[in-house]
Backbone as a chain_set.jsonl record, in Angstrom:
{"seq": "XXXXXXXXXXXXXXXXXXXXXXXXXXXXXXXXXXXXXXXXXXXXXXXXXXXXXXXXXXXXXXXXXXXXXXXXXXXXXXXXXXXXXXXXXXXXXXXXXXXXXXXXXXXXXXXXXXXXXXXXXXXXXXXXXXXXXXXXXXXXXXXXXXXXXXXXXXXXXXXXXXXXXXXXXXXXXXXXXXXXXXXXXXXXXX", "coords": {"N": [[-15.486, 3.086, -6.782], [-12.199, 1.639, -6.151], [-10.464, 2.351, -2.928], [-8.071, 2.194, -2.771], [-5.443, 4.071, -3.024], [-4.54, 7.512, -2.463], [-4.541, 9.205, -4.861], [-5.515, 12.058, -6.395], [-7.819, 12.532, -8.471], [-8.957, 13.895, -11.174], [-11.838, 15.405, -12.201], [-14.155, 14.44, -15.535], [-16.279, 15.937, -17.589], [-18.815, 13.929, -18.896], [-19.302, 12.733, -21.862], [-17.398, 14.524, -23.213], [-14.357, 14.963, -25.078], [-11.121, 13.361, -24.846], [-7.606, 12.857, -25.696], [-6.367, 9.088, -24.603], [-4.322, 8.402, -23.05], [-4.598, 10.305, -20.845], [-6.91, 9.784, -19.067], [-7.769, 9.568, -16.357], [-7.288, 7.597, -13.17], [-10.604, 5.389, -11.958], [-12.245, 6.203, -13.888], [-14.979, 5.705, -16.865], [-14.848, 5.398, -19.832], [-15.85, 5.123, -23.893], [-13.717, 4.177, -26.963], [-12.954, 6.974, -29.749], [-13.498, 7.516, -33.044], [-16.119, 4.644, -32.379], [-15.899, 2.675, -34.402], [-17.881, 0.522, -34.746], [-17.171, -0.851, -32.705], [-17.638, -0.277, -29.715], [-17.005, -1.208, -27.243], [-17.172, -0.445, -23.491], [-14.57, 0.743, -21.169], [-12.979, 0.479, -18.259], [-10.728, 2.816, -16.454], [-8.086, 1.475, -14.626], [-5.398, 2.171, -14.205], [-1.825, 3.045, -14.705], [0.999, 1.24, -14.622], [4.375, -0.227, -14.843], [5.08, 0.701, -17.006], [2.479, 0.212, -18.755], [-0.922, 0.822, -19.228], [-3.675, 0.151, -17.437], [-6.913, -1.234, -18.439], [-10.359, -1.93, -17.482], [-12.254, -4.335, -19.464], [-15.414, -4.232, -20.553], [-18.392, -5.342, -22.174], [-20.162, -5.057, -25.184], [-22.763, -4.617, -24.608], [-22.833, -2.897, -21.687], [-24.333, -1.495, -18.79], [-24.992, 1.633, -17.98], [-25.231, 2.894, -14.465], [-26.065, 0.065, -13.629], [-24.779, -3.371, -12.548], [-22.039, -4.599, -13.876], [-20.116, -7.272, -15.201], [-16.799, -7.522, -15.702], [-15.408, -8.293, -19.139], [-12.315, -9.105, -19.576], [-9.006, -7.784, -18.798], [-7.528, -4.864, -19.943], [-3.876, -4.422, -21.099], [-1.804, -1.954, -22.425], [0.539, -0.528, -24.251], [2.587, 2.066, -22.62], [3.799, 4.037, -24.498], [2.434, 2.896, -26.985], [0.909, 3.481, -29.749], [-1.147, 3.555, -29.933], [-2.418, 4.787, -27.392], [-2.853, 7.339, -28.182], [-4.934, 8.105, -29.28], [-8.213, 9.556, -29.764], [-11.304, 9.431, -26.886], [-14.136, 9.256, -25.448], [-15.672, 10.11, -22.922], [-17.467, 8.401, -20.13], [-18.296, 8.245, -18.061], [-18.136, 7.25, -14.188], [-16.414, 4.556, -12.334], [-17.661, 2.149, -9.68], [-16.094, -0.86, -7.631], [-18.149, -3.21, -7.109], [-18.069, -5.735, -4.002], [-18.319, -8.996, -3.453], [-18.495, -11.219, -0.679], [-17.492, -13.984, -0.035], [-18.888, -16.134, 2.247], [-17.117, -19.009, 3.258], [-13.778, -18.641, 3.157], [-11.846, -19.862, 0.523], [-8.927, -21.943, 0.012], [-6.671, -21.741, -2.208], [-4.024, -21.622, -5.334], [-3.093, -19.107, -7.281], [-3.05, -19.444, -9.914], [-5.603, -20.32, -10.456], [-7.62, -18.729, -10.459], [-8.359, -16.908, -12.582], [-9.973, -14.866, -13.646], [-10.434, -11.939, -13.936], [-12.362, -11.309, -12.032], [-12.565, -12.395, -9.993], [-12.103, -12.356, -6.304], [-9.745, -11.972, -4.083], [-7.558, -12.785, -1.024], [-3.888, -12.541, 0.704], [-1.714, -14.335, 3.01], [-0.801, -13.061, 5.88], [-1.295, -10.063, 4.862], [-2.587, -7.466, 6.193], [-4.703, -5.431, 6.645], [-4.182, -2.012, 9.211], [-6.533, -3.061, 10.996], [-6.554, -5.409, 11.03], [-7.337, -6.785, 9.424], [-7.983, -8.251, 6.201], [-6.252, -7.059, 3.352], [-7.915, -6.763, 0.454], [-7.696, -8.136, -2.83], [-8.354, -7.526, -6.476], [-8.166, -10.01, -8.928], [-6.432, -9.808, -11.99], [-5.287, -10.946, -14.42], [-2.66, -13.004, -15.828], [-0.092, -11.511, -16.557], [0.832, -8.845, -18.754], [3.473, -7.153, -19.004], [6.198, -7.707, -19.39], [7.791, -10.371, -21.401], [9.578, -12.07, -20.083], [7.766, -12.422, -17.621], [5.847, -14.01, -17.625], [4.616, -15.945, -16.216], [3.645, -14.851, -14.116], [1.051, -13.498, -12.154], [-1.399, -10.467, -12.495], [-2.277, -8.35, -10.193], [-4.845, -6.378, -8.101], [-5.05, -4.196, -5.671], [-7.934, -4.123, -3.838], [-8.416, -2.471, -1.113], [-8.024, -0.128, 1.35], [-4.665, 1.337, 2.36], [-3.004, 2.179, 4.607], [-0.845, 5.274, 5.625], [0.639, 5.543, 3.541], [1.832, 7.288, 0.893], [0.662, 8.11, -2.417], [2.826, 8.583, -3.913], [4.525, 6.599, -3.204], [3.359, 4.183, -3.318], [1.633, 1.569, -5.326], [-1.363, 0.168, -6.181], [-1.224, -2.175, -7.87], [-0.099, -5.488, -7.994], [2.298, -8.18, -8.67], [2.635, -11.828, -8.515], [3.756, -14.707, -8.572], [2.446, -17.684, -10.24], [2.274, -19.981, -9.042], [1.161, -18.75, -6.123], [-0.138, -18.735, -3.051], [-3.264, -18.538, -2.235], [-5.989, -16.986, -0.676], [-9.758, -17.521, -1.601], [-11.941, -15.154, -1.756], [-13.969, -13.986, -2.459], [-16.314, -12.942, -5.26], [-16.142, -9.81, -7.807], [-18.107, -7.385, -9.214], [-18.587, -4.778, -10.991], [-20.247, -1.321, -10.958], [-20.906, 0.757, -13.267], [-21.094, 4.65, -13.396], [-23.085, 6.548, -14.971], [-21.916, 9.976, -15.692], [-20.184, 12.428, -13.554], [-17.819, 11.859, -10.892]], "CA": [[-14.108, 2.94, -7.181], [-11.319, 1.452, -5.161], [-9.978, 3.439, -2.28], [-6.514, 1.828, -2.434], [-4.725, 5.087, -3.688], [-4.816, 9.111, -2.674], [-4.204, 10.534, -5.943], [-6.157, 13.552, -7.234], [-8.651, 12.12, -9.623], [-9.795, 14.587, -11.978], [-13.428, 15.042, -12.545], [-14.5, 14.72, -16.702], [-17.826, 15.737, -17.733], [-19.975, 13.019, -19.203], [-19.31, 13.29, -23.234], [-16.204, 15.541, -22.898], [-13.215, 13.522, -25.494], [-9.839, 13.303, -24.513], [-6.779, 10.675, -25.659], [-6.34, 7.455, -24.054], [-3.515, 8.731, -22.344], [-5.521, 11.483, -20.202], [-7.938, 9.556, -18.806], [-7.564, 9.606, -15.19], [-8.181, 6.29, -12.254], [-11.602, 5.837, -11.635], [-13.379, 6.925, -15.357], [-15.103, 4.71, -17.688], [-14.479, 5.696, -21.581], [-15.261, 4.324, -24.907], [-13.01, 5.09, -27.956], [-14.203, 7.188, -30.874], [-15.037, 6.908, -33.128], [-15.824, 3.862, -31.958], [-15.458, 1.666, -35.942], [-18.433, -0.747, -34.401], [-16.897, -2.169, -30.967], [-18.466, 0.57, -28.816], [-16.809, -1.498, -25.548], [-16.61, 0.283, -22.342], [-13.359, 0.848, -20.435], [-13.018, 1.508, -16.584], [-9.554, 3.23, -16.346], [-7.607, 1.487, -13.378], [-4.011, 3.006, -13.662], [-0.671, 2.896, -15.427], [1.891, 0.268, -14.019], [5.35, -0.577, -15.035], [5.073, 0.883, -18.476], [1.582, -0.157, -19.074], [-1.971, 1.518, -18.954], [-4.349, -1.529, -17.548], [-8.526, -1.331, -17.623], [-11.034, -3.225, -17.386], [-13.514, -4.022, -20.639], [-16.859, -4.703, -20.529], [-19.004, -5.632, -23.459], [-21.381, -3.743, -25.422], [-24.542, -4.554, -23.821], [-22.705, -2.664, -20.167], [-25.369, -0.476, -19.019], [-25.062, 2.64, -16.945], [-26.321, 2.614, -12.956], [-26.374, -1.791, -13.49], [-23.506, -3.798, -12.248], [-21.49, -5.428, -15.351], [-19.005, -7.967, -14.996], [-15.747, -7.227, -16.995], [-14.695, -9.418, -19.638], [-11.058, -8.892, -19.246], [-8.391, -7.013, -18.362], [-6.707, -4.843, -21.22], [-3.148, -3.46, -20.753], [-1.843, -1.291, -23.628], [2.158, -0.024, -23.498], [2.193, 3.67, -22.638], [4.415, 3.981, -25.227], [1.983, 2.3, -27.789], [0.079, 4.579, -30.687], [-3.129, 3.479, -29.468], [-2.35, 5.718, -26.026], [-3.225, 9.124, -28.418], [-6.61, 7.847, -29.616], [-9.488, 9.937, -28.586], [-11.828, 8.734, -26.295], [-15.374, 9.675, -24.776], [-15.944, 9.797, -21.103], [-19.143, 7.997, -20.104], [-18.446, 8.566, -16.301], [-16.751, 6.731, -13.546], [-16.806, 3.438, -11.988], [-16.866, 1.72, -8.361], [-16.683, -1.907, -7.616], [-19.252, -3.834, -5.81], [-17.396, -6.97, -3.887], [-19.93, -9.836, -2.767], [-17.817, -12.251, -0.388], [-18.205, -16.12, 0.309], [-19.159, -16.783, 4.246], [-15.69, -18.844, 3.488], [-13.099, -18.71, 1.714], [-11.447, -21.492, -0.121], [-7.203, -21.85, -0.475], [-6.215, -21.963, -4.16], [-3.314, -21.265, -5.964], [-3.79, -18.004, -7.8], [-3.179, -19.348, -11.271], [-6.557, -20.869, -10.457], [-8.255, -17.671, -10.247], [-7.824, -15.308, -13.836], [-11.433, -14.463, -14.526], [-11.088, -10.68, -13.97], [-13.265, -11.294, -11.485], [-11.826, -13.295, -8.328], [-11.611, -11.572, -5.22], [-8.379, -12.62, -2.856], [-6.424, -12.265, 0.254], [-2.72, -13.106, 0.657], [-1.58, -14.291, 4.067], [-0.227, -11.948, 6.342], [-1.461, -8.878, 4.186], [-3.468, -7.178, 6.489], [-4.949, -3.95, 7.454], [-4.34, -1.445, 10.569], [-6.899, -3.319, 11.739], [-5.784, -6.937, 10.879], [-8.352, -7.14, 8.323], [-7.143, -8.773, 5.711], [-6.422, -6.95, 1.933], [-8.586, -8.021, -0.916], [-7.164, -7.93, -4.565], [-9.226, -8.507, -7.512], [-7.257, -10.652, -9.419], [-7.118, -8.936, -12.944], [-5.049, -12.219, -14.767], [-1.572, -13.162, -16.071], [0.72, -10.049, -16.79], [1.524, -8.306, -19.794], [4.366, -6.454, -18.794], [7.514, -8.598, -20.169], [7.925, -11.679, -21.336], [10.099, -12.836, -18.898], [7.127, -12.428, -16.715], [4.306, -14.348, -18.21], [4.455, -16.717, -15.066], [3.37, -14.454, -12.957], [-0.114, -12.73, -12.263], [-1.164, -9.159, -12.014], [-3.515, -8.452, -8.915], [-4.805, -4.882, -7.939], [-5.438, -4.382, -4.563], [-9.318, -2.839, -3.296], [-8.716, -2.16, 0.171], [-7.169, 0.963, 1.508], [-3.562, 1.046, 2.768], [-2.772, 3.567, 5.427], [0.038, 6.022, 5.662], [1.901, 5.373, 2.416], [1.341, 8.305, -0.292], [0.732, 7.305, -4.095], [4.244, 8.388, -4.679], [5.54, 5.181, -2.203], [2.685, 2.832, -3.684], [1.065, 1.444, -6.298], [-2.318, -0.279, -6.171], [-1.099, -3.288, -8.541], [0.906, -6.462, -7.296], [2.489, -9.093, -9.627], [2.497, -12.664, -8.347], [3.909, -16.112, -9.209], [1.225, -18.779, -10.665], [1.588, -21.06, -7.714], [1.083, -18.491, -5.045], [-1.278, -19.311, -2.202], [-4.424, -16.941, -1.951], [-7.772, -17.299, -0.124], [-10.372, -17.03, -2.392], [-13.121, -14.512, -1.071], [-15.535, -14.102, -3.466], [-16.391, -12.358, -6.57], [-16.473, -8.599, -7.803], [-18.521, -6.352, -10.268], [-18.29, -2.922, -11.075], [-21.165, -0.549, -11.447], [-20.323, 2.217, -13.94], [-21.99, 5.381, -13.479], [-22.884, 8.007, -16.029], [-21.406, 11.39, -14.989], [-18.995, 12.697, -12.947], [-17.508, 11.48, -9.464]], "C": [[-13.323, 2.407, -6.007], [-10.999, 2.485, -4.562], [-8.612, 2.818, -2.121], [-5.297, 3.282, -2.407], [-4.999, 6.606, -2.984], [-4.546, 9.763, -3.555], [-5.559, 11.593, -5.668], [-6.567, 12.761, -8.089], [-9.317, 12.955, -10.361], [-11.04, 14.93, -12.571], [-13.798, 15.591, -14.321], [-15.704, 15.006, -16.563], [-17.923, 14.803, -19.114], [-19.833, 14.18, -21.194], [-17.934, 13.866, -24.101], [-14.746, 14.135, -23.961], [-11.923, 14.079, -25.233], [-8.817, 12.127, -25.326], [-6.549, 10.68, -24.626], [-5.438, 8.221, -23.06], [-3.873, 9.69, -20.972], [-6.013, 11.158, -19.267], [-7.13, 9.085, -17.598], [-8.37, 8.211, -14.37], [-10.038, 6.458, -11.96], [-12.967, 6.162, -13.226], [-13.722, 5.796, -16.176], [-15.272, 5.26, -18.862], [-15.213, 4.426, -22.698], [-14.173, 5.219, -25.629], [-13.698, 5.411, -29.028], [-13.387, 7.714, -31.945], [-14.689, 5.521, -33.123], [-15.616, 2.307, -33.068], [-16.202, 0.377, -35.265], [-17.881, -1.263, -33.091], [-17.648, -1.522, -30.002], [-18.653, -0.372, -27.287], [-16.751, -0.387, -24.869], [-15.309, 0.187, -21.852], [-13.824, 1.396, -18.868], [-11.042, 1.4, -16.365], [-9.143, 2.622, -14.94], [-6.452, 2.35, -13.096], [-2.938, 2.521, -14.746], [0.362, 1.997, -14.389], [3.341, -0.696, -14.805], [5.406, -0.564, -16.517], [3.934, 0.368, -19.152], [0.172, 0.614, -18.731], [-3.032, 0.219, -18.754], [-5.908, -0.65, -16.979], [-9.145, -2.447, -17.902], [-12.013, -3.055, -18.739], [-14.887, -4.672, -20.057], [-17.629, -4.844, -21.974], [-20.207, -4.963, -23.914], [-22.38, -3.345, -24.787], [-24.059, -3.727, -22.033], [-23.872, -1.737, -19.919], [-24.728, 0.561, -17.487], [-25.97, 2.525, -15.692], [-26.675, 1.374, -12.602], [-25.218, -1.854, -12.698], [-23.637, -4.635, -13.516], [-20.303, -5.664, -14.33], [-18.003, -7.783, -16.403], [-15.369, -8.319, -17.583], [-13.569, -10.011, -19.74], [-10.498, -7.846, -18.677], [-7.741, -6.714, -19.783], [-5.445, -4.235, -20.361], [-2.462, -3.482, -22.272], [-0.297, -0.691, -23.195], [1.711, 1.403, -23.51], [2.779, 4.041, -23.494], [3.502, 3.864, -26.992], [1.001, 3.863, -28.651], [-1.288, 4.759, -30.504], [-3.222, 4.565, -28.091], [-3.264, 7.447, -27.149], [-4.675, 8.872, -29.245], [-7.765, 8.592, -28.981], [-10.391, 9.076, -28.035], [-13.189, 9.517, -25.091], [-15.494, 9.21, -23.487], [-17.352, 9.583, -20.868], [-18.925, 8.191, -19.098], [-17.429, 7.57, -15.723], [-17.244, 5.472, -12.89], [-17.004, 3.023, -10.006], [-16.911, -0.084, -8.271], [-17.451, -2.368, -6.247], [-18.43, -5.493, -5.484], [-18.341, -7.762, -3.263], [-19.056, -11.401, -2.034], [-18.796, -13.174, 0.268], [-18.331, -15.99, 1.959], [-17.539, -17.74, 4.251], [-15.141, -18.788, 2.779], [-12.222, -19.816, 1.478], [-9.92, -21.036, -0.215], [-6.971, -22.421, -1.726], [-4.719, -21.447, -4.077], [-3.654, -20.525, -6.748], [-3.9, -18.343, -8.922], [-4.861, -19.834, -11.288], [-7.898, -20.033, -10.537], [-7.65, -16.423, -11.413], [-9.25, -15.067, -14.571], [-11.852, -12.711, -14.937], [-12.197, -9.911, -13.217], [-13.245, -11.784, -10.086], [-11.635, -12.288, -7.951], [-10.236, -12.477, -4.029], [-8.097, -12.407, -1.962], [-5.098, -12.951, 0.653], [-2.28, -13.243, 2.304], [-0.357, -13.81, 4.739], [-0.337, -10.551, 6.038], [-2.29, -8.448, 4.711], [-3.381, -5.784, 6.984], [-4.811, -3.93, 9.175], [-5.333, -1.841, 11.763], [-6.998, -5.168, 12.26], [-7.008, -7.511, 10.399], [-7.91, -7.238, 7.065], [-7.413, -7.971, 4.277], [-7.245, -7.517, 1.015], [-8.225, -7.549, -1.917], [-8.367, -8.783, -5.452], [-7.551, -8.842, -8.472], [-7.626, -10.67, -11.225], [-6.606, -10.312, -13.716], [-3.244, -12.434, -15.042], [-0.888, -11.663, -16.849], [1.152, -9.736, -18.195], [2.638, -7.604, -19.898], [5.883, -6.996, -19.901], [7.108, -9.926, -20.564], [8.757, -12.575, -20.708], [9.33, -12.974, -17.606], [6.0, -12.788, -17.016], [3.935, -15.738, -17.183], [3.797, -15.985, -13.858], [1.642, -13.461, -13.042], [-0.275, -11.307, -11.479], [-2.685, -9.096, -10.801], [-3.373, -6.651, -9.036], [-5.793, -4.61, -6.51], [-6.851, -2.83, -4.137], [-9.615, -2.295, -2.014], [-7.451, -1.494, 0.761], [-5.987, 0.184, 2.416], [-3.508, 2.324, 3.699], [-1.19, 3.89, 5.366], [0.649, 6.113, 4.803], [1.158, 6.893, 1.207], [1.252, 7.791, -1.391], [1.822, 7.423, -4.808], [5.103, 7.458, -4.437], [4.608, 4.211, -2.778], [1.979, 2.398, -5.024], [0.14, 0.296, -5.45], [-2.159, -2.116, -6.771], [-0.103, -3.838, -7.779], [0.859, -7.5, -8.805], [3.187, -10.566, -8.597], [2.86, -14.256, -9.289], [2.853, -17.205, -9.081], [1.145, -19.193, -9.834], [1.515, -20.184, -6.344], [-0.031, -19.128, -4.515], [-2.041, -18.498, -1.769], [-5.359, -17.618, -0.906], [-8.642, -16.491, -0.947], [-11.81, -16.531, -1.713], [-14.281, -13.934, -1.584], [-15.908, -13.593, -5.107], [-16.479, -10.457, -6.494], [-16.746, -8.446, -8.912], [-18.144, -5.184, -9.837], [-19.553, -2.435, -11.628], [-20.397, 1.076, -12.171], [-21.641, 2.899, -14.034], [-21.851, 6.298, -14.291], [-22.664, 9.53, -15.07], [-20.018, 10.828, -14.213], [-18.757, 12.238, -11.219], [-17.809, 12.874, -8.58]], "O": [[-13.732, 2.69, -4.881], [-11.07, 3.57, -5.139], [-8.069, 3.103, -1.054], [-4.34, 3.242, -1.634], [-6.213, 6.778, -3.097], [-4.262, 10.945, -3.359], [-6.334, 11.646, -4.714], [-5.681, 12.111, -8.643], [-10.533, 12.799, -10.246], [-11.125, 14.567, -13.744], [-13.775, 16.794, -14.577], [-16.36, 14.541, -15.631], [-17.25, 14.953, -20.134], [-20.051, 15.331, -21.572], [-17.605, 13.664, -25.27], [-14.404, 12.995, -23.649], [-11.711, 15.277, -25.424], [-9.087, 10.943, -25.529], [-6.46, 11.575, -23.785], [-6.07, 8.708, -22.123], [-3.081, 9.554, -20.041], [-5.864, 11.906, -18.301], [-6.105, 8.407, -17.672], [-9.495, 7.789, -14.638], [-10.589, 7.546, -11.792], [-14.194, 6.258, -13.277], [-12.895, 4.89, -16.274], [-16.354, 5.842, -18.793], [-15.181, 3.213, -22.489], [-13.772, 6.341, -25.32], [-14.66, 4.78, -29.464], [-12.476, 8.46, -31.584], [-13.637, 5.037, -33.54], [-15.292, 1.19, -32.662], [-15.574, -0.673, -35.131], [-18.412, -2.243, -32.57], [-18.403, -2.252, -29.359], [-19.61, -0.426, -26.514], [-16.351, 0.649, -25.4], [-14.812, -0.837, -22.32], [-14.603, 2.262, -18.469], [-10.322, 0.415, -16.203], [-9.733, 3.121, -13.982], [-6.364, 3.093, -12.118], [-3.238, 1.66, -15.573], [0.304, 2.336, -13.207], [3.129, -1.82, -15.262], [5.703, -1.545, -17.199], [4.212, -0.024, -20.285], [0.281, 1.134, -17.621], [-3.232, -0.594, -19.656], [-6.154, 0.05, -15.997], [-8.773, -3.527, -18.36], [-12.475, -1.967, -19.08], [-15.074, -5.521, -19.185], [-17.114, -4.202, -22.89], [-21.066, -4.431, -23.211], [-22.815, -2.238, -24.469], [-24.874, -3.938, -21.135], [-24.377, -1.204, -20.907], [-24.235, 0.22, -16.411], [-27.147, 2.17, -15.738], [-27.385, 1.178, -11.615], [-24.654, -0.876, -12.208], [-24.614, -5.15, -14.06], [-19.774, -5.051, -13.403], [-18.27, -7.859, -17.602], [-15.007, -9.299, -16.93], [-13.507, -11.221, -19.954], [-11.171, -6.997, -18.093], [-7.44, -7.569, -20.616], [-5.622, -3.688, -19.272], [-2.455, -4.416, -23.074], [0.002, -0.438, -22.028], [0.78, 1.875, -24.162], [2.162, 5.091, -23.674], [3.83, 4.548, -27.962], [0.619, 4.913, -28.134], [-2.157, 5.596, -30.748], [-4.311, 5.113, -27.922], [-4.033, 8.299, -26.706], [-5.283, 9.813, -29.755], [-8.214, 8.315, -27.869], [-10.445, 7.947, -28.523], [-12.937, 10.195, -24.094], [-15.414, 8.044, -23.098], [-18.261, 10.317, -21.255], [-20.025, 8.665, -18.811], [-16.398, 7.134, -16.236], [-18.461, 5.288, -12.869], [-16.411, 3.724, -9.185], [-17.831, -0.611, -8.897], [-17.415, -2.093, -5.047], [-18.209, -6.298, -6.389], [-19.182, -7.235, -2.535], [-18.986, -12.454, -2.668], [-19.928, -13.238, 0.746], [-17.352, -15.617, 2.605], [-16.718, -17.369, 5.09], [-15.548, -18.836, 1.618], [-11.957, -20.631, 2.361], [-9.666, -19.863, -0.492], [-7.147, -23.593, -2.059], [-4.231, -20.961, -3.057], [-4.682, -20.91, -7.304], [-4.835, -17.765, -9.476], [-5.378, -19.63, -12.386], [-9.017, -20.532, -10.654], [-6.883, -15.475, -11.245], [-9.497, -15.091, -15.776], [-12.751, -12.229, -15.628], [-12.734, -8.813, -13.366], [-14.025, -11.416, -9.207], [-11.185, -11.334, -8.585], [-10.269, -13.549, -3.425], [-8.484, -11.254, -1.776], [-5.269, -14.124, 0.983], [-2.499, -12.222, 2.955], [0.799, -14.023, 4.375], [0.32, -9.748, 6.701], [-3.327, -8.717, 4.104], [-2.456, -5.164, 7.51], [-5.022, -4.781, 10.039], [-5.296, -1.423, 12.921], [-7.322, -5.805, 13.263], [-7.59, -8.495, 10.856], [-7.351, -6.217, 6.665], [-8.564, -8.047, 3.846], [-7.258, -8.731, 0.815], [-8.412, -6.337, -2.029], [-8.957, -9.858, -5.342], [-6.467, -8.273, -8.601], [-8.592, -11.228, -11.747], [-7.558, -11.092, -13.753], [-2.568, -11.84, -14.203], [-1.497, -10.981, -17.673], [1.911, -10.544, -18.731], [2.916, -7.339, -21.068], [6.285, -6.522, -20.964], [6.145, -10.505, -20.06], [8.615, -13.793, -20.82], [9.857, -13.472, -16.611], [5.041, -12.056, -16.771], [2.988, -16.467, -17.476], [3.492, -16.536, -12.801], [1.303, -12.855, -14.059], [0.27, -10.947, -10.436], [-3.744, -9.723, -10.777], [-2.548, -5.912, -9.574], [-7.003, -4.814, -6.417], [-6.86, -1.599, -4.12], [-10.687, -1.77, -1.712], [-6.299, -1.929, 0.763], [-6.054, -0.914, 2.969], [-4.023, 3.391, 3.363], [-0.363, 3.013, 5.118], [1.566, 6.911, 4.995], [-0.03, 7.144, 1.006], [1.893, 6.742, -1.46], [2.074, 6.846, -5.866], [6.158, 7.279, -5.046], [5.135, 3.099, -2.752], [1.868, 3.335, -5.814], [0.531, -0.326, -4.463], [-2.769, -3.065, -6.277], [0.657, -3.193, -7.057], [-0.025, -7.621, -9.653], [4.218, -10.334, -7.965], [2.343, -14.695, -10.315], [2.436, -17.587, -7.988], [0.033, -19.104, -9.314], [1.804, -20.835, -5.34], [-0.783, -19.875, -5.141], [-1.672, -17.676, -0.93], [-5.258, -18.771, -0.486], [-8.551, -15.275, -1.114], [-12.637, -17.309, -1.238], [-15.315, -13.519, -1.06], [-15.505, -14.303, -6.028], [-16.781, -9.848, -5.468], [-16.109, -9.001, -9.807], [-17.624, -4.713, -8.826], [-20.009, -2.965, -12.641], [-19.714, 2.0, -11.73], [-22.732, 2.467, -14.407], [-20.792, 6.898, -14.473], [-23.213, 9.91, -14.036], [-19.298, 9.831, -14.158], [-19.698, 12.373, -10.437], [-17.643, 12.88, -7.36]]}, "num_chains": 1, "name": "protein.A"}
């Protein structure tokens, strides 16, 4: 899982159903019953009135690495939030960077899968942030220019009540593109 964040992550057991709403950073879910789709979910977080994970497609397998097919975000608000939902366990991602990295414009990068770094964004040790770059924002529609990023590399000193993990970005920003990321979802508990 990302270490961007210090919350309290709650540990489910493996099976255990909860609603949508419940499901704590870090967990991978389907919904049930699942009426044939029987996708995975890896819970990232709630963000500006939105609940955003990642899907994966039927065939994901437990203890592999799967690449997500998208990004969903769902209003917290929305009826689908009280849906039960089965906890298959929890996720982490695996990041696999380029020897270099290439300068893009971020709209150029919405696979759900791009890894980034924004210049000047760097760690305590002047090592530079990496965001996977989840794709264009659902939040408003006055904001469908802009892309949502979610940053995988810890931040020091700030608490999770001063930060959030997600960043929203205008199409023509200027990234460095650093490679790709999967996620291995594991069965059980963190």
């Amino acid at each position: 899982m990302f270490i961007s964040t210090d919350k309290k992550v709650p540990t489910y057991n493996v099976g255990q159903t909860i609603q949508r709403r419940h499901v704590s950073t870090g967990h991978v879910f389907r919904y049930t019953p699942s009426s044939g789709e029987g996708y995975l979910y890896a819970h990232l977080d709630e963000y500006q009135g939105a609940i955003y994970s990642l899907k994966f497609d039927r065939n994901a397998k437990e203890n592999t690495s799967s690449i997500p097919m998208n990004f969903t975000s769902t209003p917290a608000g929305s009826d689908r939030v009280t849906n039960n939902v089965e906890i298959v366990g929890h996720f982490q991602f695996n990041i696999d960077l380029d020897h270099t990295p290439q300068l893009s414009v971020i709209s150029g990068a919405t696979d759900a899968r791009t890894v980034v770094s924004l210049r000047n964004d760097v760690d305590d040790k002047g090592y530079p942030h990496l965001y996977l770059v989840l794709g264009r924002t659902h939040v408003s529609s006055n904001d469908a220019t802009r892309i949502i990023l979610i940053q995988l590399t810890k931040t020091g000193g700030r608490t999770s009540q001063e930060w959030s993990a997600f960043r929203t970005f205008p199409l023509d920003t200027m990234v460095a593109i650093r490679g790709n990321a999967d996620v291995t979802i594991y069965e059980g508990g963190e």
